[in-house]
mmCIF file of the N, C-alpha and C atoms, coordinates in Angstrom:
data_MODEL
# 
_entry.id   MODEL 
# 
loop_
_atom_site.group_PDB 
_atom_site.id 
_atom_site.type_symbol 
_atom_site.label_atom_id 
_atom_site.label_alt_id 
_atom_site.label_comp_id 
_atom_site.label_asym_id 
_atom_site.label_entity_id 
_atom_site.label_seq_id 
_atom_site.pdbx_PDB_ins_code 
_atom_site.Cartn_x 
_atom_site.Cartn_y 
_atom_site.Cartn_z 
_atom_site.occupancy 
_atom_site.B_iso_or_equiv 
_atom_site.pdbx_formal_charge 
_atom_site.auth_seq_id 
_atom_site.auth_comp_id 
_atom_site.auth_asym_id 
_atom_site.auth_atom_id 
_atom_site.pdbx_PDB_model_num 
ATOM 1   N N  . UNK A 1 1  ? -23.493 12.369 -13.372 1.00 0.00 ? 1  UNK A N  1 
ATOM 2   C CA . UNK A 1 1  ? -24.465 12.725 -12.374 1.00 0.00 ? 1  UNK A CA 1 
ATOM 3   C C  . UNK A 1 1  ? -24.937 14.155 -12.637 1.00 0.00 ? 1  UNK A C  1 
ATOM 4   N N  . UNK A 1 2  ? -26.319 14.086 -12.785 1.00 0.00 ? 2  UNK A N  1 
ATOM 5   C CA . UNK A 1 2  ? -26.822 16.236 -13.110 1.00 0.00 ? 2  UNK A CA 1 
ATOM 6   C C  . UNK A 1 2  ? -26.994 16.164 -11.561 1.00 0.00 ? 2  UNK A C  1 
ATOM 7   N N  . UNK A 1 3  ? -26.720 17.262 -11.249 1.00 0.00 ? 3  UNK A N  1 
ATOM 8   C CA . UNK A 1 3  ? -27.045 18.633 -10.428 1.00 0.00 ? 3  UNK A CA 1 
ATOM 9   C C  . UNK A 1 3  ? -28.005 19.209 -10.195 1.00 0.00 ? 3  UNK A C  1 
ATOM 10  N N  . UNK A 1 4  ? -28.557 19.656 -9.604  1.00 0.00 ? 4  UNK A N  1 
ATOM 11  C CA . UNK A 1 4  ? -29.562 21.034 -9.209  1.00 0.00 ? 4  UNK A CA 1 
ATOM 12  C C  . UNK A 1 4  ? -28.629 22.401 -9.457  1.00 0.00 ? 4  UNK A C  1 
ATOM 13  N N  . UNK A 1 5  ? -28.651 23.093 -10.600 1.00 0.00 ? 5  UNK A N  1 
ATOM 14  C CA . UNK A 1 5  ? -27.716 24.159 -10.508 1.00 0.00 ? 5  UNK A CA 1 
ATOM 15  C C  . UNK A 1 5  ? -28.548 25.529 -10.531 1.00 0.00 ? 5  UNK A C  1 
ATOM 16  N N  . UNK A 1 6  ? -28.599 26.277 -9.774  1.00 0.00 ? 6  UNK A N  1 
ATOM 17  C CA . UNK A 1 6  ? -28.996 27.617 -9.580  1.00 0.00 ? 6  UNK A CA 1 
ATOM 18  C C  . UNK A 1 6  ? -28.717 28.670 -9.513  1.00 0.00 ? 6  UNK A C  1 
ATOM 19  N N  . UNK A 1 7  ? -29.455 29.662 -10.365 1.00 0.00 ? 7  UNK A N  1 
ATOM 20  C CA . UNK A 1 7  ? -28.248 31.397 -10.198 1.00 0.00 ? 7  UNK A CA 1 
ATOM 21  C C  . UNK A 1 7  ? -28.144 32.033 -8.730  1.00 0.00 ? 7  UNK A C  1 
ATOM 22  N N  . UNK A 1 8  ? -26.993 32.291 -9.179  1.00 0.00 ? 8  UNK A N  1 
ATOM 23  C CA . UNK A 1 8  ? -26.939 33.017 -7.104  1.00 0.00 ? 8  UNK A CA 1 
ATOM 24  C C  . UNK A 1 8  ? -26.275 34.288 -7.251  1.00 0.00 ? 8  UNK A C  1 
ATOM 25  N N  . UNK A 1 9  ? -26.083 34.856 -8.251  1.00 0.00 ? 9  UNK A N  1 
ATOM 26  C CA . UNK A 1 9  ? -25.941 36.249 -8.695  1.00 0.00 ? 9  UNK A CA 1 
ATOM 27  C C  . UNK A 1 9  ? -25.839 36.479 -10.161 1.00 0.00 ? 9  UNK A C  1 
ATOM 28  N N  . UNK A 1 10 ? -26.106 37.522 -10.377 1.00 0.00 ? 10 UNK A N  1 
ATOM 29  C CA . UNK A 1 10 ? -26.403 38.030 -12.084 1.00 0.00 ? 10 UNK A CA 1 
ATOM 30  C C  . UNK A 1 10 ? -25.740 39.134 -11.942 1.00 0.00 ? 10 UNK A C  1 
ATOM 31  N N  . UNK A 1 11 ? -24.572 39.902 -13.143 1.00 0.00 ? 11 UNK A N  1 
ATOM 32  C CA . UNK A 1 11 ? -24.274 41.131 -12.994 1.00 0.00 ? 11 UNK A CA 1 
ATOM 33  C C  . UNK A 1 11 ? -23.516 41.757 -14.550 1.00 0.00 ? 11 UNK A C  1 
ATOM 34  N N  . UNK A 1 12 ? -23.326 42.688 -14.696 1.00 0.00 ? 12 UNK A N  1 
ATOM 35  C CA . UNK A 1 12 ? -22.405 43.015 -15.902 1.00 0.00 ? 12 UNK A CA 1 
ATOM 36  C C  . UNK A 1 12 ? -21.436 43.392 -15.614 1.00 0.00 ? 12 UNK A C  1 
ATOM 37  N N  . UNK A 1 13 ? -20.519 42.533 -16.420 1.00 0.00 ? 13 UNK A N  1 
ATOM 38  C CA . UNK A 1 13 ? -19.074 42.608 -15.872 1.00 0.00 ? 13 UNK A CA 1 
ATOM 39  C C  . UNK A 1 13 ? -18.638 43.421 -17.506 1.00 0.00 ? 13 UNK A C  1 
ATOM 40  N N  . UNK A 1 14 ? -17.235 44.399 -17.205 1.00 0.00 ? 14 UNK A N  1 
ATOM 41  C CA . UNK A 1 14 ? -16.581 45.623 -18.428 1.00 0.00 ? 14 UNK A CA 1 
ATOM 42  C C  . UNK A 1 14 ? -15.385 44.358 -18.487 1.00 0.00 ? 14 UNK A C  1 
ATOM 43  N N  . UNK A 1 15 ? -14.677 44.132 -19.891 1.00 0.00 ? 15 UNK A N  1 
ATOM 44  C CA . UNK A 1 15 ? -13.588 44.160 -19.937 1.00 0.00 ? 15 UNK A CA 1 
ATOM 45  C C  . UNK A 1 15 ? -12.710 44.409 -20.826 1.00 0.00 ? 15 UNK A C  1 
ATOM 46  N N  . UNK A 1 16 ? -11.791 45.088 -21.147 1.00 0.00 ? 16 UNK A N  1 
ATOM 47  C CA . UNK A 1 16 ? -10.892 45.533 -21.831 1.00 0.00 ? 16 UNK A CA 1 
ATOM 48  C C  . UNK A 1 16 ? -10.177 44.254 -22.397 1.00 0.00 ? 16 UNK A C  1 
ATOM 49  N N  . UNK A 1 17 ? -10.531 44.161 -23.465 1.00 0.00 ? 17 UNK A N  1 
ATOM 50  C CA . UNK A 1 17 ? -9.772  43.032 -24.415 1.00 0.00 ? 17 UNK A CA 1 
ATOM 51  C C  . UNK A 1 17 ? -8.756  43.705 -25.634 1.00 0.00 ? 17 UNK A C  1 
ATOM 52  N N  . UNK A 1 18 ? -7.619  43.382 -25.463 1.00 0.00 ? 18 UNK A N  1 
ATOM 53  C CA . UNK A 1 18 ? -6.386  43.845 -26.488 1.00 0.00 ? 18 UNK A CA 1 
ATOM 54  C C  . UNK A 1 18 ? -6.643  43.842 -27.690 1.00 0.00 ? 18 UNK A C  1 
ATOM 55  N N  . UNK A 1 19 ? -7.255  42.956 -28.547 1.00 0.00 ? 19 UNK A N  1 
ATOM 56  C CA . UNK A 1 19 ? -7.754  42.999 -29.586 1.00 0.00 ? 19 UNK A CA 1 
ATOM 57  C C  . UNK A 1 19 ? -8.698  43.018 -30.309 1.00 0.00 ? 19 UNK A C  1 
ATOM 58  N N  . UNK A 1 20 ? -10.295 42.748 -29.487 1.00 0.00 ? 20 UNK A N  1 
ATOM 59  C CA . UNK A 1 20 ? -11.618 43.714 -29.966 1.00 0.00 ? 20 UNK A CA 1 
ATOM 60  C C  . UNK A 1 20 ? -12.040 45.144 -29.387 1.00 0.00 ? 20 UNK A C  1 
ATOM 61  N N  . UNK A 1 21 ? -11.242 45.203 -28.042 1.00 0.00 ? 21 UNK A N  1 
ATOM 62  C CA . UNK A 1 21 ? -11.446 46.422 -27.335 1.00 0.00 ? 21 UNK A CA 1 
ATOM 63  C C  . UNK A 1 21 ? -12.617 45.833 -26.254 1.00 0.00 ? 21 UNK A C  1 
ATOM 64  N N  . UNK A 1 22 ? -13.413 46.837 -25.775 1.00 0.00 ? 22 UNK A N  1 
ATOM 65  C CA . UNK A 1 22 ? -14.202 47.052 -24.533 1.00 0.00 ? 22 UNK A CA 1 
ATOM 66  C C  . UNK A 1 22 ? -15.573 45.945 -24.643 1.00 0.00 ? 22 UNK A C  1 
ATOM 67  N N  . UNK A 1 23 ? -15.817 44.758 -23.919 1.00 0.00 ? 23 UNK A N  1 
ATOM 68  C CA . UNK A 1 23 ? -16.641 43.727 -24.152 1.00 0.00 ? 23 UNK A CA 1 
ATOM 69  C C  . UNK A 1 23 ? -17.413 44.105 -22.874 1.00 0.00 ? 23 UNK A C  1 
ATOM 70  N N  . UNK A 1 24 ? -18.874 44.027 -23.178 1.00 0.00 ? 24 UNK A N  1 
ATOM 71  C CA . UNK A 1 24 ? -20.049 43.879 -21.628 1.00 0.00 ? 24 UNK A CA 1 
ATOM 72  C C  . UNK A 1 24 ? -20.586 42.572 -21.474 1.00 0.00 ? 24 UNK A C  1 
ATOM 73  N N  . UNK A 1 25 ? -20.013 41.736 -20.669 1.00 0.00 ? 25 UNK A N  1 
ATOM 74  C CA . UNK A 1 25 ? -20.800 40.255 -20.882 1.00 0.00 ? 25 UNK A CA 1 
ATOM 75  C C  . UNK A 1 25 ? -21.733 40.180 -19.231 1.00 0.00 ? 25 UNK A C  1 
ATOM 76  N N  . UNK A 1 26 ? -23.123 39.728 -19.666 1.00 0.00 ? 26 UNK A N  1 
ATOM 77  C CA . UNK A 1 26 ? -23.444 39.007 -18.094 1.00 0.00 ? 26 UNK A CA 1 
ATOM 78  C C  . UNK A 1 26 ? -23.009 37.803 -17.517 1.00 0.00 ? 26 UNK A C  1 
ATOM 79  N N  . UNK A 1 27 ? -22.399 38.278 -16.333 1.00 0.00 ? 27 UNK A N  1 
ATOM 80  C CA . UNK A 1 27 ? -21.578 37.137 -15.932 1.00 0.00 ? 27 UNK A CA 1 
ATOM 81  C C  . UNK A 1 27 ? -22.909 36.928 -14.501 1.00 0.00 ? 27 UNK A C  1 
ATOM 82  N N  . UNK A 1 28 ? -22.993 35.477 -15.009 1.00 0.00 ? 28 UNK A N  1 
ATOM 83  C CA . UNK A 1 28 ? -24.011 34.461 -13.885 1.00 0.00 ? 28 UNK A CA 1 
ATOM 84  C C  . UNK A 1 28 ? -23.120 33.591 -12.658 1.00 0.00 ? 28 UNK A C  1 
ATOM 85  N N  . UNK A 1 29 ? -23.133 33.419 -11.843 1.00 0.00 ? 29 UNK A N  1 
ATOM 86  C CA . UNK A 1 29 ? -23.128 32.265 -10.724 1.00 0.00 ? 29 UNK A CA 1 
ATOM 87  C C  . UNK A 1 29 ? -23.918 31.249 -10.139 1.00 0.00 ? 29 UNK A C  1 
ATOM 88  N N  . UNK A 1 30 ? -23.545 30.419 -11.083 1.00 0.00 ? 30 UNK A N  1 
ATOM 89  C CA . UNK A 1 30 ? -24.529 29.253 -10.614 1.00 0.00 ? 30 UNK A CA 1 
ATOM 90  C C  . UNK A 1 30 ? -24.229 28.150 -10.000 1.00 0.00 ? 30 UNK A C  1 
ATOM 91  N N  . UNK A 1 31 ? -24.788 28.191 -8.412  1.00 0.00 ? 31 UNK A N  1 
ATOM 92  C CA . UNK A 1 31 ? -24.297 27.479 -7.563  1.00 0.00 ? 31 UNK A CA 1 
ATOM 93  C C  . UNK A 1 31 ? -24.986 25.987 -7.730  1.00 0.00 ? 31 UNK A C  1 
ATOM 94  N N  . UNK A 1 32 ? -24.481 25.099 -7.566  1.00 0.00 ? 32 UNK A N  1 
ATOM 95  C CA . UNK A 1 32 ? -24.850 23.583 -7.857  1.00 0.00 ? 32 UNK A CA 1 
ATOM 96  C C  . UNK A 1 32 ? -25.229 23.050 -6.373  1.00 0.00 ? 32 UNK A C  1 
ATOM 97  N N  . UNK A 1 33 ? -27.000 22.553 -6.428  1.00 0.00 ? 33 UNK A N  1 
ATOM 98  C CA . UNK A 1 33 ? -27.962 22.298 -5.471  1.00 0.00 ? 33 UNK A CA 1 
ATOM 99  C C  . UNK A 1 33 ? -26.817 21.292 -4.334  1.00 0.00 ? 33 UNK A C  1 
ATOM 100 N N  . UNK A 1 34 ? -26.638 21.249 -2.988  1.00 0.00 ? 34 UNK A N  1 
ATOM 101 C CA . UNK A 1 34 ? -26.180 20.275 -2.875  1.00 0.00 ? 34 UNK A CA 1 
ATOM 102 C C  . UNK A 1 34 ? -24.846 20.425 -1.904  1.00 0.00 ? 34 UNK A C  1 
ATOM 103 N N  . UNK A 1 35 ? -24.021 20.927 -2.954  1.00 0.00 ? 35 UNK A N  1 
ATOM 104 C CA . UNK A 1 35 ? -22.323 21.342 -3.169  1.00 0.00 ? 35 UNK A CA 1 
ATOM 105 C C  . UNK A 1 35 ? -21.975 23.325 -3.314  1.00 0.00 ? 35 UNK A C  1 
ATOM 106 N N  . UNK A 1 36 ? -22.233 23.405 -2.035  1.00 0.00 ? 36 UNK A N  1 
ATOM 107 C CA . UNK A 1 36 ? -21.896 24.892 -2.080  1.00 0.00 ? 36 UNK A CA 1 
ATOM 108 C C  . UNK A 1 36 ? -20.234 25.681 -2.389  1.00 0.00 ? 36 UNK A C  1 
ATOM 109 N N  . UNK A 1 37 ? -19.661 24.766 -2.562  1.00 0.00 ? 37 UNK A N  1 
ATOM 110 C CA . UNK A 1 37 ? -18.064 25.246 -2.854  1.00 0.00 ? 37 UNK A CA 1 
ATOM 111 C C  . UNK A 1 37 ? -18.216 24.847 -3.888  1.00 0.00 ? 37 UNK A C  1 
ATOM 112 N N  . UNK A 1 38 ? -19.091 24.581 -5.295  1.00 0.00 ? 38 UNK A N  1 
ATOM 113 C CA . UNK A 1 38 ? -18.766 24.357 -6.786  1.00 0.00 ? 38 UNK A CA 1 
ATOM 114 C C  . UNK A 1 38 ? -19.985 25.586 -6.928  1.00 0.00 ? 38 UNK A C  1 
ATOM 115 N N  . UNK A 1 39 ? -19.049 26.246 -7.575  1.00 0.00 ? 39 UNK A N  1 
ATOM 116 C CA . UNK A 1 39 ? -19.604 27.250 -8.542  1.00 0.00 ? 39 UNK A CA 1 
ATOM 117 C C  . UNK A 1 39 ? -19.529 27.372 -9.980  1.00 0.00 ? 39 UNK A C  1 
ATOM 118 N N  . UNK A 1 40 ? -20.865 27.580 -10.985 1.00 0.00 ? 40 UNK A N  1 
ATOM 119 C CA . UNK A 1 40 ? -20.478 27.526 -12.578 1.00 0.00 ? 40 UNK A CA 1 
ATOM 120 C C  . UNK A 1 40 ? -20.338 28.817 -12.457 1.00 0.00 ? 40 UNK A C  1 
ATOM 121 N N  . UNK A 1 41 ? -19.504 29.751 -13.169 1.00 0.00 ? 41 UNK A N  1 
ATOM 122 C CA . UNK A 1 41 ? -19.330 31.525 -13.901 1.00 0.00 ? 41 UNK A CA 1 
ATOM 123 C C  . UNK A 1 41 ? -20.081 30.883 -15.326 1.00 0.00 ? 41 UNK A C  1 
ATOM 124 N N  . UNK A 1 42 ? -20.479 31.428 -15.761 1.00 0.00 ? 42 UNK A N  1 
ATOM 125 C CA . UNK A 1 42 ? -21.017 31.965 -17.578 1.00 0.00 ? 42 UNK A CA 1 
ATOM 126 C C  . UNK A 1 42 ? -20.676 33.444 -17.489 1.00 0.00 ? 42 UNK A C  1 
ATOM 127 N N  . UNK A 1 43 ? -20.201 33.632 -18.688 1.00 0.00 ? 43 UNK A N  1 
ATOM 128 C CA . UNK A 1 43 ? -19.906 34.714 -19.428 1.00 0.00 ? 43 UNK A CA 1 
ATOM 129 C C  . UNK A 1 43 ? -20.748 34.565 -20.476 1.00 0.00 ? 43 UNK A C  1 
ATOM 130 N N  . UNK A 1 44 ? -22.099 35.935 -20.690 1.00 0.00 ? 44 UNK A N  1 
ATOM 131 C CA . UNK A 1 44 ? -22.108 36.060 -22.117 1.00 0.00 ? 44 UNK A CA 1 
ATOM 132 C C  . UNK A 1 44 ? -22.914 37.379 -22.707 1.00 0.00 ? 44 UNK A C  1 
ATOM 133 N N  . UNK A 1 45 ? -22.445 37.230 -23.872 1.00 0.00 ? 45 UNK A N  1 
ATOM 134 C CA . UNK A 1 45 ? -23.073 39.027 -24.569 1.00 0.00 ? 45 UNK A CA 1 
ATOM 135 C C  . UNK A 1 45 ? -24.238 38.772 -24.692 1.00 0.00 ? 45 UNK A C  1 
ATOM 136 N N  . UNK A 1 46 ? -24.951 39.937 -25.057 1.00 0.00 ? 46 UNK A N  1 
ATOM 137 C CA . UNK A 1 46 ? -26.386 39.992 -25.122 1.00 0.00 ? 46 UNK A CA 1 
ATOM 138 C C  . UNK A 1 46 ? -26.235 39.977 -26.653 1.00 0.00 ? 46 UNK A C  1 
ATOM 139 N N  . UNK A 1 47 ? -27.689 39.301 -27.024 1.00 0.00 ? 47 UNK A N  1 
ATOM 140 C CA . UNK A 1 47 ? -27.736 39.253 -28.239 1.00 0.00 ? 47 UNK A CA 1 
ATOM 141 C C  . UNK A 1 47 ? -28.293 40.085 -29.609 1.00 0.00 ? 47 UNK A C  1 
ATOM 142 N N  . UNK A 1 48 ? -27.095 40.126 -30.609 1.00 0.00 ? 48 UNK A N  1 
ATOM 143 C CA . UNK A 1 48 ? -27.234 41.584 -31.547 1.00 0.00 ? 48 UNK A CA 1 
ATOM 144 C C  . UNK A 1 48 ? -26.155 43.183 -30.776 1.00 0.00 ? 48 UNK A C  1 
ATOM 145 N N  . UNK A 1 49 ? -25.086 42.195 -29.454 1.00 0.00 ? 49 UNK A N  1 
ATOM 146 C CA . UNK A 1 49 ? -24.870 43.629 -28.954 1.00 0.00 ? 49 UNK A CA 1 
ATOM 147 C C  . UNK A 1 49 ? -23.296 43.438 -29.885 1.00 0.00 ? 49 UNK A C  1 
ATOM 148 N N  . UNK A 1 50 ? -22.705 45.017 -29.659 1.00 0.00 ? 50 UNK A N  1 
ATOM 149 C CA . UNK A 1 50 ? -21.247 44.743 -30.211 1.00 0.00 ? 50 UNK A CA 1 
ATOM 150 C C  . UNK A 1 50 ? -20.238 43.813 -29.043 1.00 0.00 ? 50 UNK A C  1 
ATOM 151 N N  . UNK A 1 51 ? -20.692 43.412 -28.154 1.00 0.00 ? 51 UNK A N  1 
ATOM 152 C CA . UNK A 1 51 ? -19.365 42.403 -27.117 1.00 0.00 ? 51 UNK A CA 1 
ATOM 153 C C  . UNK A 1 51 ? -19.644 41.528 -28.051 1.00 0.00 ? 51 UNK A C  1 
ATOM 154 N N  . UNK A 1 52 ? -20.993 40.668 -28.555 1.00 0.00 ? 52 UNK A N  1 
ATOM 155 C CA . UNK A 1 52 ? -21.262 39.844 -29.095 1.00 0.00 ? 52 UNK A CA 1 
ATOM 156 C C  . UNK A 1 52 ? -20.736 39.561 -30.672 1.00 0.00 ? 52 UNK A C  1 
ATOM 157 N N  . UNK A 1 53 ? -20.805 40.371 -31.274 1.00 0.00 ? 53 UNK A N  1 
ATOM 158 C CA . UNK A 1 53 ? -19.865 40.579 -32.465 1.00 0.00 ? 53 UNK A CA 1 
ATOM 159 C C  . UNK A 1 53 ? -18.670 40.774 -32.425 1.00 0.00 ? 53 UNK A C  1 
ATOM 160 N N  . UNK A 1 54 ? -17.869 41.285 -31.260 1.00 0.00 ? 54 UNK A N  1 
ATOM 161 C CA . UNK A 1 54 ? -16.793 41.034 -31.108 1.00 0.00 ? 54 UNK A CA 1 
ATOM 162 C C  . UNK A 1 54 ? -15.934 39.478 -30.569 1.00 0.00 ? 54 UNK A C  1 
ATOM 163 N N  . UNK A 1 55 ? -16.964 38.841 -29.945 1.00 0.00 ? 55 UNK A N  1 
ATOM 164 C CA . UNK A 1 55 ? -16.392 37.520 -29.391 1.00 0.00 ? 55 UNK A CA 1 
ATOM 165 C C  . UNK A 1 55 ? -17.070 36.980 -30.797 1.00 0.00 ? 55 UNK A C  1 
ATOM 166 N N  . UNK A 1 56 ? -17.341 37.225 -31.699 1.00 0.00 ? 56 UNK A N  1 
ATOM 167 C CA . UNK A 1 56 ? -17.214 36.227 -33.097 1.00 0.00 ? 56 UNK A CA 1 
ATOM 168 C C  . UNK A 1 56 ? -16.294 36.716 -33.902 1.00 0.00 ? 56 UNK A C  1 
ATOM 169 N N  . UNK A 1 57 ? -15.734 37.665 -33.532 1.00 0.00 ? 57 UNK A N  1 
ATOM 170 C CA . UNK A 1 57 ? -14.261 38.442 -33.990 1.00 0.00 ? 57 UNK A CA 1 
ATOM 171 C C  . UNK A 1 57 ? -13.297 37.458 -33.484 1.00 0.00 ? 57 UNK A C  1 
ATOM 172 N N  . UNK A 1 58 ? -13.626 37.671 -32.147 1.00 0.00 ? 58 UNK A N  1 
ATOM 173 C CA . UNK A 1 58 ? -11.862 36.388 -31.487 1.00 0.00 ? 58 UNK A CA 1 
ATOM 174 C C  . UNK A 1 58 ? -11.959 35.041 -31.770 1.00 0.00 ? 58 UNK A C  1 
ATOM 175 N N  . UNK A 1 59 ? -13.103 34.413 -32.231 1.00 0.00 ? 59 UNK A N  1 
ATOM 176 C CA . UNK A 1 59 ? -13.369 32.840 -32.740 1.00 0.00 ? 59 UNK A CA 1 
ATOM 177 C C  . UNK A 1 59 ? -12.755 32.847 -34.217 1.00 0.00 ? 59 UNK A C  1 
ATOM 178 N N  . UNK A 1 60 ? -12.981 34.016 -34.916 1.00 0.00 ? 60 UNK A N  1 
ATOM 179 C CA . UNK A 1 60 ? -11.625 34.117 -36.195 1.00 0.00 ? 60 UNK A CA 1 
ATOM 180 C C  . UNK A 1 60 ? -10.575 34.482 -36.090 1.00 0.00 ? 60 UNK A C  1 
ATOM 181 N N  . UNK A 1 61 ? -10.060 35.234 -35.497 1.00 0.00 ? 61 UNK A N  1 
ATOM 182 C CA . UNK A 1 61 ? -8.701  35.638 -34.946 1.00 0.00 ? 61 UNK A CA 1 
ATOM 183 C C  . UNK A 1 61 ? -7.909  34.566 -35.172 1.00 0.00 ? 61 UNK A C  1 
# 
């Protein structure tokens, strides 16, 4: 069954990762049309940034 899923906040979240170091990802909330207690999170780097080259660091790790 799809959804109606919609952003319901946008923000940049810091986090300290042990083994690439300091990552900036935009983390989204996307609430699903309908069903207000299901929420999607996405995490993700911007593209060409170093979070982004670093989370292709931890996919070889």
């Amino acid at each position: 069954m799809w959804h109606d899923a919609r952003p319901s906040r946008d923000e940049l979240k810091r986090f300290a990762h042990p083994i690439v170091g300091e990552l900036a990802l935009r983390r989204q909330a996307l609430t699903v049309g309908g069903v207000e207690q299901q929420v999607i999170i996405v995490y993700q780097a911007a593209p060409g940034s170093p979070s982004e080259s670093a989370l292709a660091r931890l996919l070889r790790h």
